[in-house]
LOKOL-680495 format. One record per residue: x negated, y, z negated of N, C-alpha, C, O in turn; residue number from 0; residue in three letters. Coordinates in steps of 0.05 Angstrom, whole numbers. Each point is the difference from the previous one (the first is absolute). Example, Ala and Ser with C-alpha at 12.3 -4.5 7.8 and 13.67 -1.06 7.14 Angstrom:
BEGIN
-264, -114, -156, 18, 24, 0, -18, 24, 0, -21, 0, -13, 0, ALA
28, 21, 27, -16, 24, -1, 15, 22, -14, -10, 22, -4, 1, SER
This chain:
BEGIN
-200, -332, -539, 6, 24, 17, 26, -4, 14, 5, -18, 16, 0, UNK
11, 37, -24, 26, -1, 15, -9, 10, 35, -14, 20, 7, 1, UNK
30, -44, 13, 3, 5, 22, 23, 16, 11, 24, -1, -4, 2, UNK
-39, 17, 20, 18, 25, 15, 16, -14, 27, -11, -8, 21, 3, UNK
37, 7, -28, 11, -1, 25, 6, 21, 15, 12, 21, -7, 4, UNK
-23, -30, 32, 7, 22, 25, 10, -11, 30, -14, -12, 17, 5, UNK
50, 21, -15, 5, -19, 27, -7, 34, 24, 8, 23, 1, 6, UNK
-23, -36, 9, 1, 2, 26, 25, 13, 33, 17, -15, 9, 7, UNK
-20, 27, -5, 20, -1, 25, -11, 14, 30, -7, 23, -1, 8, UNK
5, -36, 26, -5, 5, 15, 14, -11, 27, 11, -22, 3, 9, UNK
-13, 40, 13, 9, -6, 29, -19, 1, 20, -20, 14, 0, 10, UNK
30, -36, 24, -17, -4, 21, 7, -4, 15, 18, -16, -2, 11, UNK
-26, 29, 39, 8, -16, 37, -16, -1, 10, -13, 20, 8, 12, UNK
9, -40, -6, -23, -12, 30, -29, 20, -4, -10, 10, 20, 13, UNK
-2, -7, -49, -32, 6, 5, 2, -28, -27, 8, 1, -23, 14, UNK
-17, -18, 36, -5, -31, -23, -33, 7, -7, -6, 2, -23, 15, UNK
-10, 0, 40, -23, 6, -11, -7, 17, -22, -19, -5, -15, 16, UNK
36, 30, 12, -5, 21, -17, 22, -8, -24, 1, 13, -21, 17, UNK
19, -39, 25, 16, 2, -20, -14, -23, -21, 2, -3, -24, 18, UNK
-18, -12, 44, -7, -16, -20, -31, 4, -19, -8, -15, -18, 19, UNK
-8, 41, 29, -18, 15, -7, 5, 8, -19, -15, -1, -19, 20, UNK
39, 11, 20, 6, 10, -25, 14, -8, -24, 10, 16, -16, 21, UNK
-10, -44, 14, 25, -15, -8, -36, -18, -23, 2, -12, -22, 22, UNK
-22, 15, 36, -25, -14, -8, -13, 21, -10, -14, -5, -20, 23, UNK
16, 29, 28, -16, 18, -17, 19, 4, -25, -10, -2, -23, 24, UNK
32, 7, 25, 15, 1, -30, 0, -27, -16, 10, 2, -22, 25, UNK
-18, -26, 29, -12, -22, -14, -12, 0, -14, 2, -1, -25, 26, UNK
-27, 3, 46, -32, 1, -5, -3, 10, -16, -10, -12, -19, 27, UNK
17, 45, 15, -4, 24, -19, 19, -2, -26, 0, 20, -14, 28, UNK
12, -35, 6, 21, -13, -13, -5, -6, -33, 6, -22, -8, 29, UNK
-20, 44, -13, -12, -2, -34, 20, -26, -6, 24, -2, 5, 30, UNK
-41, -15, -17, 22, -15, -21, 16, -1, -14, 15, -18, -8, 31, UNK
-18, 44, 4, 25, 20, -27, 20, 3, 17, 20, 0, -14, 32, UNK
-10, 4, 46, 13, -2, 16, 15, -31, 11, -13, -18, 10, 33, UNK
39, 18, -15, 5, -29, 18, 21, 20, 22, 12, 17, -12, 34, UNK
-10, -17, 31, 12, 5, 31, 24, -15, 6, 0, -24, -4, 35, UNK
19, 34, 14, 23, -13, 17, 6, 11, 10, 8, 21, -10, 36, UNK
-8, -26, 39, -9, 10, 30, 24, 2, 12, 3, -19, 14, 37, UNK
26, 40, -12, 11, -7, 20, 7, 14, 29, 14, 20, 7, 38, UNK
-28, -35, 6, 9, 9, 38, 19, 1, 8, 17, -15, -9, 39, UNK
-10, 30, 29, 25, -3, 22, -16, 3, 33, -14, 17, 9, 40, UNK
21, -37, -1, -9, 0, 20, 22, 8, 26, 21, -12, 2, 41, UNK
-28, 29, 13, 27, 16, 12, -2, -10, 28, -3, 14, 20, 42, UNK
4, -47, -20, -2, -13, 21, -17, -1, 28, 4, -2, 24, 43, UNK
-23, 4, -39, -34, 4, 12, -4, -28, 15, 0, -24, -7, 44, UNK
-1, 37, 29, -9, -32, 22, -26, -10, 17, -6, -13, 20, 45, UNK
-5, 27, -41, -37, -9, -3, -9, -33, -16, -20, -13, 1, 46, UNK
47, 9, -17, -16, -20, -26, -2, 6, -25, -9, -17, -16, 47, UNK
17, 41, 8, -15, 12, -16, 11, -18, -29, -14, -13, -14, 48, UNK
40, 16, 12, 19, -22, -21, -21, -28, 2, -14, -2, -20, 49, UNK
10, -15, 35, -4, -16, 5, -38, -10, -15, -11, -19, -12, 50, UNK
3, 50, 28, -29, -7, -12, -5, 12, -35, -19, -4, -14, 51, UNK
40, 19, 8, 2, 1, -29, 13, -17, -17, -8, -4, -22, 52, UNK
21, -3, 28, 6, -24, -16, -23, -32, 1, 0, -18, -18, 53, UNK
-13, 19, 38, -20, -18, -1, -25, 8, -21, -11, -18, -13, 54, UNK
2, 44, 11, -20, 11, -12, 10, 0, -27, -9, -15, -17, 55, UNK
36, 37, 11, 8, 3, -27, 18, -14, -4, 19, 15, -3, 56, UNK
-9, -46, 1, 12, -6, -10, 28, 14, -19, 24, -1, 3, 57, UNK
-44, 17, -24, 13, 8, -24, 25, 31, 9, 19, 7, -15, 58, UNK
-24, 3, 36, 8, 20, 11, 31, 10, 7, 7, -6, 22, 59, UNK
3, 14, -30, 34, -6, 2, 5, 8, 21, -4, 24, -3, 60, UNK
16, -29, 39, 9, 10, 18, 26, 4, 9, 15, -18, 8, 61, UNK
-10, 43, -10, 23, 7, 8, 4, 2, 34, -21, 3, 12, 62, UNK
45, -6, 2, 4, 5, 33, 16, 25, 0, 17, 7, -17, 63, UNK
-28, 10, 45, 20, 14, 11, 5, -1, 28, -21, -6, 12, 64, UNK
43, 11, 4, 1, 7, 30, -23, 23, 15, -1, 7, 24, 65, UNK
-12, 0, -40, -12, 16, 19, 21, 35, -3, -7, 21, 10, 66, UNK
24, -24, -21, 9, 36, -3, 1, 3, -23, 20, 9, -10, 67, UNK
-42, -16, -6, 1, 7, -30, -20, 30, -4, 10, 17, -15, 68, UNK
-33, -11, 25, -12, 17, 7, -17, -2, -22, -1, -22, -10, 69, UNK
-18, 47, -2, -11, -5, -29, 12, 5, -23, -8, -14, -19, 70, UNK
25, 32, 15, 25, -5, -11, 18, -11, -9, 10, 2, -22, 71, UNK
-2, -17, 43, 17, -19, 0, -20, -33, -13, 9, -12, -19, 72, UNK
-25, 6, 29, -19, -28, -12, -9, 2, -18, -7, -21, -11, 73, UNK
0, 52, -5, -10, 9, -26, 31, -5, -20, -1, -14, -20, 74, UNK
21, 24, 30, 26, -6, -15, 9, -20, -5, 18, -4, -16, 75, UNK
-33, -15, 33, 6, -30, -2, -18, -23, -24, 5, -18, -16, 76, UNK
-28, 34, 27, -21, -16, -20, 3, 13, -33, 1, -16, -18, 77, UNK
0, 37, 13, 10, 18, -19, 25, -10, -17, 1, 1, -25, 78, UNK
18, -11, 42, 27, -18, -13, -7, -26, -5, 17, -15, -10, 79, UNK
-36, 9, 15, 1, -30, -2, -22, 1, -23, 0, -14, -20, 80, UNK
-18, 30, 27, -24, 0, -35, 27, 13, -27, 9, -11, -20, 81, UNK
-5, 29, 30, 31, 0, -36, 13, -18, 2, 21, 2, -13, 82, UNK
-23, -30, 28, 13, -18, -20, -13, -18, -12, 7, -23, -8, 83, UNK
-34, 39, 5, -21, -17, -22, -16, 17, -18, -7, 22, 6, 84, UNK
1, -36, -29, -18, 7, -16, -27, 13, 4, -20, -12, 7, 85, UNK
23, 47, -14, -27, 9, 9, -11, 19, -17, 14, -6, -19, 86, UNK
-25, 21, 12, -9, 30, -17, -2, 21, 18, 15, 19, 0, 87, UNK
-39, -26, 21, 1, 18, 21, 8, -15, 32, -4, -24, 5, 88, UNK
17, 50, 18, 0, -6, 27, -22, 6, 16, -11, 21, -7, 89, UNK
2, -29, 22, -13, 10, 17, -1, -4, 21, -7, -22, 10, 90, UNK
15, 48, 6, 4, 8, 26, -28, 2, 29, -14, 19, 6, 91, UNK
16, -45, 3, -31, 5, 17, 10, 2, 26, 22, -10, 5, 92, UNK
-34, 22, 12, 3, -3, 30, -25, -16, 3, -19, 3, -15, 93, UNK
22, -26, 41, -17, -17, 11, -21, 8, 12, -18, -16, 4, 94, UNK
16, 44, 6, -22, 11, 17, -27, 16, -20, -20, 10, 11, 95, UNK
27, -10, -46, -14, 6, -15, -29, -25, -5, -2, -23, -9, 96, UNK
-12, 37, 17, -28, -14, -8, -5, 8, -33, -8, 23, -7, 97, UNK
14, -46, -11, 5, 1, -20, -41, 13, -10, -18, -9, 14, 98, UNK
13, 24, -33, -30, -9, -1, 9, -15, -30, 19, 0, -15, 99, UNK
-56, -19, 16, 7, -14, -23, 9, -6, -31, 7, -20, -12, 100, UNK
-12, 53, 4, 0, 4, -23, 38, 21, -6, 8, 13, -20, 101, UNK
2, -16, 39, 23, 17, 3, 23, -10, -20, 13, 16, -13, 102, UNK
-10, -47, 12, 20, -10, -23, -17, 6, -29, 10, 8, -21, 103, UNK
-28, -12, 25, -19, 0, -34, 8, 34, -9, 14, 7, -19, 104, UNK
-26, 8, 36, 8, 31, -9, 33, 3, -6, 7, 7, -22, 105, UNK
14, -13, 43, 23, 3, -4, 10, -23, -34, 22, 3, -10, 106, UNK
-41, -22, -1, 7, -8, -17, -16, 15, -24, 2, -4, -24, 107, UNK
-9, 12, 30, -20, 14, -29, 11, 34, -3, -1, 11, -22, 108, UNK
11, 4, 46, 22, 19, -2, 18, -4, -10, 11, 22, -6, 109, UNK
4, -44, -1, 33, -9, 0, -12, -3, -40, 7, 16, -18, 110, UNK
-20, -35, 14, -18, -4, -25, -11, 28, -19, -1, 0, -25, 111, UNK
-5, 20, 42, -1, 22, -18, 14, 21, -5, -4, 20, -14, 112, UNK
25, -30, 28, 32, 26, 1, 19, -13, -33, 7, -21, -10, 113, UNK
-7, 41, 7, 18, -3, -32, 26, -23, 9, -1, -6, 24, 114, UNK
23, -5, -39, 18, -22, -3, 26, 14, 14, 17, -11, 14, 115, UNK
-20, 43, -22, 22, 17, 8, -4, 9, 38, 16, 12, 14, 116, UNK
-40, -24, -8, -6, 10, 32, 19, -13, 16, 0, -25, -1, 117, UNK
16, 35, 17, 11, -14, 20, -10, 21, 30, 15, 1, 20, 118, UNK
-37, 10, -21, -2, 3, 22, -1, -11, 23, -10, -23, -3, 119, UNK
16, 29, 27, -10, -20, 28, -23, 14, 11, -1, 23, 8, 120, UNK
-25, -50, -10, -17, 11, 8, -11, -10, 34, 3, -22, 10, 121, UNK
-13, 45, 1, 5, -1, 23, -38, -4, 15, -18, 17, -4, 122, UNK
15, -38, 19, -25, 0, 9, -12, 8, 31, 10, -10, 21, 123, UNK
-33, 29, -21, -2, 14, 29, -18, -28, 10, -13, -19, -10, 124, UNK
22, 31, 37, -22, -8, 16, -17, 15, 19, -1, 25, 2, 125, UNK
-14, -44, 13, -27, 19, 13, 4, -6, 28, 11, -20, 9, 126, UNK
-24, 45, 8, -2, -12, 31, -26, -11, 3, -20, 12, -10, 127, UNK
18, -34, 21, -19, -18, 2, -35, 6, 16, -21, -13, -1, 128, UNK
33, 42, 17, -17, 8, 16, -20, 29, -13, -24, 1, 2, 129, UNK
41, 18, -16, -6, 15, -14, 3, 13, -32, -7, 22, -9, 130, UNK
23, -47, -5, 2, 1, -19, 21, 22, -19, -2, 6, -24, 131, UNK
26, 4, 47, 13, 19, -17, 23, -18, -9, 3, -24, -1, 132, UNK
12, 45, -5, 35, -13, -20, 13, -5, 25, 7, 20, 14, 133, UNK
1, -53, -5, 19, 4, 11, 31, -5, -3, 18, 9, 14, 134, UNK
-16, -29, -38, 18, 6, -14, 2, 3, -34, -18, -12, -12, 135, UNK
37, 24, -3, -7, 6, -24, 32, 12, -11, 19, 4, 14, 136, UNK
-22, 2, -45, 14, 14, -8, 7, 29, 13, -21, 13, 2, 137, UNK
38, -2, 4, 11, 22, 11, 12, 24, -21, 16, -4, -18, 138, UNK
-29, 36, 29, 17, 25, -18, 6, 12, 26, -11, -7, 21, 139, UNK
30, 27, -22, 17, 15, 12, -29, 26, 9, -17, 13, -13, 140, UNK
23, -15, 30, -19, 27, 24, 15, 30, 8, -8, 22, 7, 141, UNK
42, -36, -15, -1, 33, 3, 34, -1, -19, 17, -17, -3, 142, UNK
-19, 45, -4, 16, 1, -17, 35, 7, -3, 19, 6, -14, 143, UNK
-29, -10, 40, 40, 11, 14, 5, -23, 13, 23, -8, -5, 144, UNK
-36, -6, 23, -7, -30, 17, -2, -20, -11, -21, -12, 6, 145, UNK
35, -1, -23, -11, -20, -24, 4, -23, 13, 10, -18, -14, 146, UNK
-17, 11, 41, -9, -20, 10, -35, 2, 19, -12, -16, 14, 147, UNK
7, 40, -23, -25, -1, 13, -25, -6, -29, -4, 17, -17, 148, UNK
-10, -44, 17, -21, -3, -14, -31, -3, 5, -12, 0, 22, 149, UNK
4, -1, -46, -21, -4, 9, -26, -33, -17, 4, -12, -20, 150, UNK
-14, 11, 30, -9, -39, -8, -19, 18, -24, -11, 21, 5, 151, UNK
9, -35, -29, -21, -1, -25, -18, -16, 4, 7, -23, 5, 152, UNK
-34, 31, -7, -18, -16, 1, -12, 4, -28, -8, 21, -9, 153, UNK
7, -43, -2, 0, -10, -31, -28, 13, -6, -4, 3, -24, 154, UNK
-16, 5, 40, -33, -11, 7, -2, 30, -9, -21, 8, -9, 155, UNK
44, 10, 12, -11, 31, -2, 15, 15, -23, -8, 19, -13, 156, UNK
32, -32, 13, 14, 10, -27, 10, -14, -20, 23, -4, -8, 157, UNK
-49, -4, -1, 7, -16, -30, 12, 3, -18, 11, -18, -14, 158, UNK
-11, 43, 11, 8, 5, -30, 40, 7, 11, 17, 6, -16, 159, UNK
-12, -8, 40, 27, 3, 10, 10, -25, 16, -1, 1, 25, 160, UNK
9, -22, -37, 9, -21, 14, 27, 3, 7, 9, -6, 22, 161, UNK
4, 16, -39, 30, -3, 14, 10, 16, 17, -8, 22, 6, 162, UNK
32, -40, 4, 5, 11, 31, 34, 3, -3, 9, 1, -23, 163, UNK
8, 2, 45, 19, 13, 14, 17, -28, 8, 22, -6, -9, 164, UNK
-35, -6, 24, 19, -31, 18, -32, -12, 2, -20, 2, -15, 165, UNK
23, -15, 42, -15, -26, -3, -4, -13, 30, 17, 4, 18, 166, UNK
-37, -18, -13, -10, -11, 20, 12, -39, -12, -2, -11, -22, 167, UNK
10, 3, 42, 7, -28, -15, -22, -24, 17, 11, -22, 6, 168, UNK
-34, 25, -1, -12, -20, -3, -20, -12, -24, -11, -21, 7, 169, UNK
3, 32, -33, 4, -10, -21, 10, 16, -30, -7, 16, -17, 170, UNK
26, -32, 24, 11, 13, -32, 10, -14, -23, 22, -10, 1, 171, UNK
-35, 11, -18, 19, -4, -17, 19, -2, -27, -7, 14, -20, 172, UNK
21, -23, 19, 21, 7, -17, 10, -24, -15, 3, -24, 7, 173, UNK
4, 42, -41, 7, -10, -23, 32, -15, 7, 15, 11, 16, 174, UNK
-8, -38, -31, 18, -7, 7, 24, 21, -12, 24, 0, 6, 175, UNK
-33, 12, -19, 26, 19, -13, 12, 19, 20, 24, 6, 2, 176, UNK
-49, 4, 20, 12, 20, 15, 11, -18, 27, 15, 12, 15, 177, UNK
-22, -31, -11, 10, -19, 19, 41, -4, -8, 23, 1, 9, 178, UNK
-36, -4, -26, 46, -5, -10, 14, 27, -2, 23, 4, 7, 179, UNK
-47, 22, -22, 28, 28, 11, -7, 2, 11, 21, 2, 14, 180, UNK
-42, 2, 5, 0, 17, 33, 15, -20, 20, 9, 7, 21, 181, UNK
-8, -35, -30, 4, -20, 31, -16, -3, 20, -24, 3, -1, 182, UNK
34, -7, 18, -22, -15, 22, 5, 23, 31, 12, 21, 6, 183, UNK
-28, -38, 4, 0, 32, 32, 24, 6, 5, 19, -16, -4, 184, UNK
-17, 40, 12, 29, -1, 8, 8, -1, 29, -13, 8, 19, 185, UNK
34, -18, -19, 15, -17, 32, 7, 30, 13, 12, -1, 21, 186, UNK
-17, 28, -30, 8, 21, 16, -30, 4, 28, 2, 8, 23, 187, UNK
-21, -14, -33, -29, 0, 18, 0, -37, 14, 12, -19, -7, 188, UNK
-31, 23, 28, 6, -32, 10, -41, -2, 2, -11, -22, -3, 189, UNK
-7, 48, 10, -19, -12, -5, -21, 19, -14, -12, -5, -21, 190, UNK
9, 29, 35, -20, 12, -14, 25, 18, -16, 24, 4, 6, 191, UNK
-44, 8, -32, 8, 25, -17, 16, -18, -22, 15, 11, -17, 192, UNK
-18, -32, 18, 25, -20, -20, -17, 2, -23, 11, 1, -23, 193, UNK
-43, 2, 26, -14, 0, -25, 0, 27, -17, 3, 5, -24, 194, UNK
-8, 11, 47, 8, 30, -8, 24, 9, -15, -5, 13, -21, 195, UNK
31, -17, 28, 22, -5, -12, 6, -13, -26, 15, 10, -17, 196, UNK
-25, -31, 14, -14, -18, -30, -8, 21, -17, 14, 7, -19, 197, UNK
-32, 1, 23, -15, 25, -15, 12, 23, -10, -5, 10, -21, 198, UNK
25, -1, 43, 23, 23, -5, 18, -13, -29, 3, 13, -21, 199, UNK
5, -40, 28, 16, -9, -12, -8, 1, -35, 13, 8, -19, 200, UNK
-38, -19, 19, -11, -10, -27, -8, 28, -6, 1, 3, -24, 201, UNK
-6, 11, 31, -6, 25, -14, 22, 14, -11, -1, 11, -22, 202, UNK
14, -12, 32, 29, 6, -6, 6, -12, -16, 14, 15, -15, 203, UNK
-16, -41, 4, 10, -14, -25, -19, 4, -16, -2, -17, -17, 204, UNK
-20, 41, 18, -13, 9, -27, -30, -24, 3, -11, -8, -21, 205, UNK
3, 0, 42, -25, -15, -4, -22, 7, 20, 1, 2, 25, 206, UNK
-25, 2, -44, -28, 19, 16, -6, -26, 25, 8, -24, 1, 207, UNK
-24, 38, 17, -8, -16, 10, -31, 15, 7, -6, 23, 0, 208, UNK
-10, -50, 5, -27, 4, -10, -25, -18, 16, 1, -24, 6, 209, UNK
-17, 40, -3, -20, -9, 20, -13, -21, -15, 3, 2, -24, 210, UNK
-18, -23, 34, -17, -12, -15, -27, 17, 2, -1, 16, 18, 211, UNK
-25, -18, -40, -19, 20, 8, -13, -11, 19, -14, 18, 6, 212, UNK
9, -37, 10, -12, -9, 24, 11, -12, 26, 20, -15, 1, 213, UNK
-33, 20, 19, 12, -19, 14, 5, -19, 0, -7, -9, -21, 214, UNK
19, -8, 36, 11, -27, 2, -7, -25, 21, -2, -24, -1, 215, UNK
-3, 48, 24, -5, -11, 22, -5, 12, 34, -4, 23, 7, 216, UNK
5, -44, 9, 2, 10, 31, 27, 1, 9, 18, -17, -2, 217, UNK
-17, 41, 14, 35, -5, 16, 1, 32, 17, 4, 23, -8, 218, UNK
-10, -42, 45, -1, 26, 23, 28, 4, -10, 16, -13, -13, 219, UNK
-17, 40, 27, 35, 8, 15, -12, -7, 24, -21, 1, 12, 220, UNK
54, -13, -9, -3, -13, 33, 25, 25, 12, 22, 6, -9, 221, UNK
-42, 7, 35, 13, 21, 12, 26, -8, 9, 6, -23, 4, 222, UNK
11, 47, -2, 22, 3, -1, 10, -3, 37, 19, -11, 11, 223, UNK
-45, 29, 0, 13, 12, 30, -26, 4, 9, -18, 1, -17, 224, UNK
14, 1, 42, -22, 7, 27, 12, 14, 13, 25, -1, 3, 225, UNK
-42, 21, 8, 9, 17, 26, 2, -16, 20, 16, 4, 19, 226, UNK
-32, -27, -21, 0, -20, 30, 23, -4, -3, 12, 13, 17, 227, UNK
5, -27, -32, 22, -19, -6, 27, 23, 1, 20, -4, 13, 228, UNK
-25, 35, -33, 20, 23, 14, 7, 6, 27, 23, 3, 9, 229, UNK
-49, 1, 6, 8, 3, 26, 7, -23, 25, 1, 7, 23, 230, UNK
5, -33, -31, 12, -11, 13, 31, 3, -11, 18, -6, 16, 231, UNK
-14, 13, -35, 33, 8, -2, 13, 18, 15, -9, 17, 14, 232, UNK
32, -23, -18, 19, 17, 19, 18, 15, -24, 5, -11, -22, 233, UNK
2, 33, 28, 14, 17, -22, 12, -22, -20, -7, -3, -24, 234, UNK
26, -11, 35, 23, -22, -11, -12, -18, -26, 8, -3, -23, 235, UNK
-40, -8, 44, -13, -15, -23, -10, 5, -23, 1, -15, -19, 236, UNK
-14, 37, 20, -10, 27, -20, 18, 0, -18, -11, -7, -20, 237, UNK
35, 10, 15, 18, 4, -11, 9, -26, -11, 8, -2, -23, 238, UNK
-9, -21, 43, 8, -35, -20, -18, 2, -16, 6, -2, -24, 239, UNK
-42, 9, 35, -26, -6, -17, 10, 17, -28, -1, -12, -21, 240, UNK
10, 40, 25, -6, -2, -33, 20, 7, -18, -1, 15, -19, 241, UNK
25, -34, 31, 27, -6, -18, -1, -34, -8, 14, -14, -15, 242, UNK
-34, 9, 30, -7, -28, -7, -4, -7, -21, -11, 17, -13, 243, UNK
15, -50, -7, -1, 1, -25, -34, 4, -15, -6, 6, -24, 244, UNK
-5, -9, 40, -32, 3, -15, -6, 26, -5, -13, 12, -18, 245, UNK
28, -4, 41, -16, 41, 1, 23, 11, -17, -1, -3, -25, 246, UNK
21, 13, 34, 13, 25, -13, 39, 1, 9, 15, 16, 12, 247, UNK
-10, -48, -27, 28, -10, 9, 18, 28, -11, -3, 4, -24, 248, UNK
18, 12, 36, 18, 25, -4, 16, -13, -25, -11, 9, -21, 249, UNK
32, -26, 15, 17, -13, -20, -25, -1, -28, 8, 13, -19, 250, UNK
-30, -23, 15, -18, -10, -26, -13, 31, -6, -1, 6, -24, 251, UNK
-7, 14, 44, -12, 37, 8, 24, 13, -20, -5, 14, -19, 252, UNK
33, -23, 28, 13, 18, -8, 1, -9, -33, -9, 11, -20, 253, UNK
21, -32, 22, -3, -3, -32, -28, -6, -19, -2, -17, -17, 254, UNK
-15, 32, 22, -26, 9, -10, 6, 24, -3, 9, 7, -22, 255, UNK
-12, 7, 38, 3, 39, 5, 22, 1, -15, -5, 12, -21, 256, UNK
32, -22, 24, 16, 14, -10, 2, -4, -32, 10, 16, -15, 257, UNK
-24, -45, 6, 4, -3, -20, -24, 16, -25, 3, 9, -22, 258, UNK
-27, -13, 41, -22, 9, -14, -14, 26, 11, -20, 8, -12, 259, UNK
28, 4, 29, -10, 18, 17, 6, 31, -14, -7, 17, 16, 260, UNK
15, -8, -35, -4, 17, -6, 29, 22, 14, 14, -11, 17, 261, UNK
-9, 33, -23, 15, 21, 4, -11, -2, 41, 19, -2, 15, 262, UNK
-36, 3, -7, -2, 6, 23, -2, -38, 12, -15, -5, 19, 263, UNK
26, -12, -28, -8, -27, 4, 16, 5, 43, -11, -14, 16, 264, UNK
25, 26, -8, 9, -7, 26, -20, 14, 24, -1, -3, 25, 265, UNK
-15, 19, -45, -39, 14, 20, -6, -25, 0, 3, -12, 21, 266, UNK
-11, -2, -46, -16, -30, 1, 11, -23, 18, -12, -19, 10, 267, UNK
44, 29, -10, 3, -21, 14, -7, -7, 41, -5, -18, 16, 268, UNK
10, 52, -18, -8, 4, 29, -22, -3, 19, -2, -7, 24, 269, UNK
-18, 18, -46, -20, 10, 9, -17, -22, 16, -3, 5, 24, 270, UNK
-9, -31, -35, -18, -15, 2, 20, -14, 39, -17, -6, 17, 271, UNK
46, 4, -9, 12, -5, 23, -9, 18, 13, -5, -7, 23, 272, UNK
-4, 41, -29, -7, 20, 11, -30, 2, 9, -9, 14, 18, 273, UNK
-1, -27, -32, -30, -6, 4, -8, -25, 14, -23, -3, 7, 274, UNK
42, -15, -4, -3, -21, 12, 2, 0, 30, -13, -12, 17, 275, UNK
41, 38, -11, 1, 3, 27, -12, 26, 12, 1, 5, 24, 276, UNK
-11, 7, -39, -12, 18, 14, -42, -11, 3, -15, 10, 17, 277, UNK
9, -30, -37, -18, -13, 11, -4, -18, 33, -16, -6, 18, 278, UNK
47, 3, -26, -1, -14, 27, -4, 9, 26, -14, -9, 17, 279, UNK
33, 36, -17, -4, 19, 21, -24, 9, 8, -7, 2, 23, 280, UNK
-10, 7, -49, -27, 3, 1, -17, -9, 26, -10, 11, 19, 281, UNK
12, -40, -31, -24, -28, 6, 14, -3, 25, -17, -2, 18, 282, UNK
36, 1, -12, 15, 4, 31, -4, 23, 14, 5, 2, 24, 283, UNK
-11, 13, -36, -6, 25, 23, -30, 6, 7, -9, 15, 18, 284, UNK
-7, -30, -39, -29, 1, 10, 3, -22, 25, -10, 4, 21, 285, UNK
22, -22, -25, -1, -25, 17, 5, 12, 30, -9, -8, 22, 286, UNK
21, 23, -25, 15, 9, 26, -20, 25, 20, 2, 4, 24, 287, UNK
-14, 4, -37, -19, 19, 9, -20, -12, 21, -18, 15, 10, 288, UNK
């Protein structure tokens, strides 16, 4: 039985518990027909986290960053350093995915029944842990003038329609063929939407992208914002909060919108700053009452 190589790429800061959870569940869950090469970037996490992975996995390749690599940026890292090895497939995990156990076996028996000519990237959802919907997944376009507004696929309801639009990047993955024309994240995003962008990109070079038919796993969204946490802002901060690189940096906004955003891409680009501060005002003016 020919063994499937599949390298690995992931990034991680300071949650060591969940990085190395997940570093054992993609082990554990690990078919024989699969051999793994793992590579991390660690974006200078000062928990241990380097420290207690390399004690556990030995075998694990660790990359360093300063701390301004973002997910983006530590995905671009680990990403460059698996193409300079021998692989068939990549695969793209985030650390906060509760892998379930049968998630590599299905992703290998998918890959196994796709014809020689498949280079799709197949893309795996996940679940919220509390009520069981899509919280992240393959992505199609929601509206048709707005071609940044989507909406998440949940594999569980439309079977017979797996393919999608762009992409959620905590698991995906991808044929080494589309890894060399599409390339790797691009240095225009620093953390979120870099995966999204990926997806723009490869579709564009003529390659489907495609749900796996099941889930994969656990993975909350971790909230964005609180009213508690809005209304201690002051106009000024409101405005750092969501030009900030996690939320909605203006420089990575614009070149999304403008590049992918459609004939009306400078509505897209406005709007979500427009909603940000007039939430604020909101939640500040109940406060004030």
């Amino acid at each position: 039985m020919n063994v499937m190589e599949i390298a690995v790429a992931i990034t991680c800061f300071n949650r060591k518990s969940q990085t190395l959870r997940c570093l054992n569940n993609l082990k554990s869950s690990c078919p024989d027909a699969i051999n793994l090469r793992i590579h991390l970037t660690d974006d200078g996490s000062s928990d241990g986290t380097s420290e207690a992975v390399r004690a556990q996995f030995p075998d694990v390749h660790i990359l360093s960053g300063d701390g301004t690599l973002f997910w983006s940026g530590g995905m671009r890292k680990a990403i460059e350093s698996a193409m300079q090895t021998e692989f068939d497939f990549l695969l793209w995990l985030n650390d906060d995915v509760e892998l379930f156990p049968n998630a590599l076996y299905e992703t290998y028996q998918a890959i196994k029944k796709a014809s020689h000519e498949d280079t799709s990237i197949l893309v795996g959802a996940t679940l919220d842990k509390e009520d069981g919907s899509v919280t992240y997944s393959g992505l199609r376009y929601r509206h048709k003038v707005r071609k940044l507004k989507f909406e998440r696929v949940d594999p569980r309801i439309d079977q017979q329609n797996l393919l999608c639009d762009t992409l959620n990047g905590n698991y995906v993955v991808l044929p080494r063929c589309v890894c060399e024309q599409v390339g790797n994240i691009s240095c225009a995003v620093k953390h979120a939407m870099g995966d999204i962008e990926y997806g723009f990109r490869a579709h564009r070079e003529g390659f489907e992208i495609r749900l796996l038919p099941n889930p994969v796993g656990i993975c909350v969204i971790s909230p964005i914002d609180s009213a508690i946490k809005m209304r201690q802002r002051t106009f000024k901060q409101q405005i750092q909060h969501l030009a900030s690189p996690k939320i909605l940096p203006p420089k990575d906004w614009w070149y999304m919108t403008s590049r992918y955003g459609g004939y009306l891409w400078i509505v897209s680009f406005v709007i979500p700053y427009i909603k940000g501060i007039w939430q604020w005002i909101a939640i500040r003016g109940k406060s004030n009452r």
